[in-house]
N, C-alpha and C positions, 0 to 999 in steps of 0.2 A: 245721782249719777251724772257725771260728767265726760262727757265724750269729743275729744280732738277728731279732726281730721283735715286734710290737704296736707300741705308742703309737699313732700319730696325732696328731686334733684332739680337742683336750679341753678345756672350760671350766676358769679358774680356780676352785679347790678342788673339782674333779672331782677322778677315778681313772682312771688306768690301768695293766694289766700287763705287762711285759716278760720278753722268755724268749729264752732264747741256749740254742743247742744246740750241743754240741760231739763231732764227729767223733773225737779224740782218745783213742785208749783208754785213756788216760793222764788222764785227768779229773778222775777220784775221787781222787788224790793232790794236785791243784793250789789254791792257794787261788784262787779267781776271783774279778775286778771286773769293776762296771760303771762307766765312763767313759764322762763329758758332754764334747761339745765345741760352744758355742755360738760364733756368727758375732763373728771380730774378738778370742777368745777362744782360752786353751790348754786341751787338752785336759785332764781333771781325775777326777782318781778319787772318785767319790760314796760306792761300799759295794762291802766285798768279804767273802766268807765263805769261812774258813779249813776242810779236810779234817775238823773234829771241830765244824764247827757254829760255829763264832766267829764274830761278828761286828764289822763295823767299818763307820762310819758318819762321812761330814765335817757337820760341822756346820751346813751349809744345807742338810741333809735331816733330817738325828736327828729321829725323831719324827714322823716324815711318808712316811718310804720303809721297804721292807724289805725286805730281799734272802733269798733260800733257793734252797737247792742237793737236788736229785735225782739222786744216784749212780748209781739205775740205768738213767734214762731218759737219762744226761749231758744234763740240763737245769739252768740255774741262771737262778731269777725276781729281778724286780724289781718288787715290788708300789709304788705311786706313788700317795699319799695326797694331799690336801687340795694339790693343786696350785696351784702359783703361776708367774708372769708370768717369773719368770729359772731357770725349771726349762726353758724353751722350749730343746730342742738338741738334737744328733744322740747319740745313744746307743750305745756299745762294749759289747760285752763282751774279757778278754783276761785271762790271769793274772796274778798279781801277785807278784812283779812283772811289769809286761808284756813280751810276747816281740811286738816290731816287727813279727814274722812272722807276727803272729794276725792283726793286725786285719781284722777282716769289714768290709760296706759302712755295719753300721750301722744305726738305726733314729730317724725322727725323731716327736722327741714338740714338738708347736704349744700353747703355751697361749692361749688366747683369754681376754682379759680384761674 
């Protein structure tokens, strides 16, 4: 089980934080993403950080997001910089690759521009 939560309502180039908690004792071995799925849109992977700290970033975040993982709390954040107007979507967390069977409800971040 996999559980989102933060974002909200946020002004454009505001902040906000994102945190997925994961039930799985199996945690600390997985690399984890977060995945957007905005309206009319597929779902898309943004950033995921690999068991030894790697990261990976798509290119309409690089530089704006940052992802980090807590092995012992099985939490993995999504810090979310200088916000913008096509960042507006529902928010995943799930491994990655992803396992169909993670998906949680989600968390939606609103930008207001």
């Amino acid at each position: 089980q996999l559980q989102a939560s933060g974002g909200g309502l946020v002004q454009a180039g505001g902040s906000t934080r994102l945190t997925c908690t994961a039930s799985d004792r199996l945690f600390s071995i997985r690399t984890m993403g977060w995945y957007r799925q905005a309206p009319g849109n597929q779902r898309e992977l943004v950033a995921c950080i690999d068991t030894f700290g790697g990261t990976w970033y798509a290119d309409t975040v690089k530089g704006r997001f940052a992802i980090a993982r807590d092995n012992a709390k099985n939490t993995v954040s999504l810090q979310m910089d200088n916000l913008e107007p096509d960042d507006q979507a529902v928010y995943y967390c799930n491994t990655v690759p992803l396992n169909a069977n993670k998906w949680g409800q989600g968390t939606q971040v609103t930008v207001s521009s």
